[in-house]
C-alpha positions, 0 to 999 in steps of 0.5 A: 721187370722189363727187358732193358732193366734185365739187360742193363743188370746183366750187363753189369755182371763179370761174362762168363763162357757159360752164364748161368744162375743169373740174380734176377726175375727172369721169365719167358716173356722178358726174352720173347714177349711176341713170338712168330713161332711157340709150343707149350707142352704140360704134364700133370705129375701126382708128386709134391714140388720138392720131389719133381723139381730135383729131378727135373735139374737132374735128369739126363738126355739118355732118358729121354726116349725120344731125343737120340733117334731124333737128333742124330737124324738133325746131325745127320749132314754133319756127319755125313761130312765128317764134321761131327764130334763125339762126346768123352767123360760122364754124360751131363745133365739135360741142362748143362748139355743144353748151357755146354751146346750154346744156350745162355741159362739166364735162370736157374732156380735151384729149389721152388720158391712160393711154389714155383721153380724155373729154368730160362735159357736162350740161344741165337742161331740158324738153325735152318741150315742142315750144317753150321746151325749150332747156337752162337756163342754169346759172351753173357745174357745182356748179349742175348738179350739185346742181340738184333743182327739181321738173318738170325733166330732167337730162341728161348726154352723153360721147363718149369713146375709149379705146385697146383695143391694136389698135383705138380704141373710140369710145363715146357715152353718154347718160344721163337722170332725171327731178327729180320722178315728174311730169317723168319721167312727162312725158319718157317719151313723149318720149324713146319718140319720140326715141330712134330718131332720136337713135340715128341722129344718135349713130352718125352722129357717131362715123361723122363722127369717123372720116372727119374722123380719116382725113383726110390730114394734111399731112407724113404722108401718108394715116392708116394703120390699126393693123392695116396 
């Protein structure tokens, strides 16, 4: 499917503050076929599909071990400035955390389907800039889709998992282009800054996935592996 077939289709959908469960195949390569910037993070979990995927829409940003000391060291600026707002009520899931920050979810499976589920999400900023560098706030996924304002950067973030047999390969990508040669040429330092770090907090979720997909449930018992 290309990307103006999925724009056109998008477009047609009611806008929503924070589209989500969009009616098509979307996949990383109709966001950002070419990126300028990418990494790929995979994890190799001896549990069926149908227990990792659950987990994986579930799962919580105080989980993962490394997001708090990481992030807060991005939010430090605004802080600093007084400009930094706490959260109130129940902790959201990772992903509802990531749609309620300015990404668009353009995909979201809710269960695997032929041995495969997918969350595709998407935002535009400058996320260079040590404050104000917070995703635009886009109407709908045809907007992220077709966005091409010079000076910006457009993002796109999966965590996928797919049934390997006799295993579950839990796979996170990111991938990331520049709109003009300027905004590229700008988020070159910062991503040669980040990466590490973001590294980090990517295997560090994955790692979150599998602990919360071992977690006993109640009437089965303790998960048991594939291979025992």
């Amino acid at each position: 499917m290309t990307g103006s077939t999925i724009t056109a289709r998008l477009a047609r959908r009611p806008t929503t503050a924070v589209p989500t469960d969009i009616d098509v195949d979307v996949d990383i390569d109709d966001v950002i076929a070419a990126p300028t910037f990418s990494e790929r993070h995979a994890r190799r979990i001896d549990l069926p599909i149908e227990r990792v995927w659950p987990a994986a829409l579930a799962v919580k940003g105080s989980e993962i071990r490394t997001l708090g000391p990481l992030s807060s060291l991005r939010g430090l600026p605004a802080k600093l400035l007084g400009r930094h707002e706490e959260r109130e009520g129940p902790e959201p899931t990772l992903l509802d955390g990531f749609a309620g920050g300015g990404f668009v979810v353009l995909r979201r499976d809710a269960e695997p389907v032929d041995g495969r589920a997918l969350v595709v999400m998407g935002a535009v900023g400058r996320f260079w800039h040590p404050i104000g560098n917070q995703p635009l706030r886009l109407d709908s996924g045809a907007d992220l889709l077709s966005f091409d304002e010079p000076g910006y950067a457009c993002a796109v973030a999966t965590i996928e998992a797919v049934d390997r047999g006799d295993h579950t390969e839990l796979i996170t990508e990111t991938r990331v282009r520049g709109t003009d040669r300027s905004a590229t040429l700008r988020f070159a330092p910062y991503w040669a800054l980040i990466r590490y770090p973001s590294g980090l907090i990517r295997r560090s979720w994955l790692a979150a996935i599998e602990r919360r997909a071992r977690r006993p449930r109640a009437g089965d018992g303790s998960p048991r592996s594939r291979s025992g």
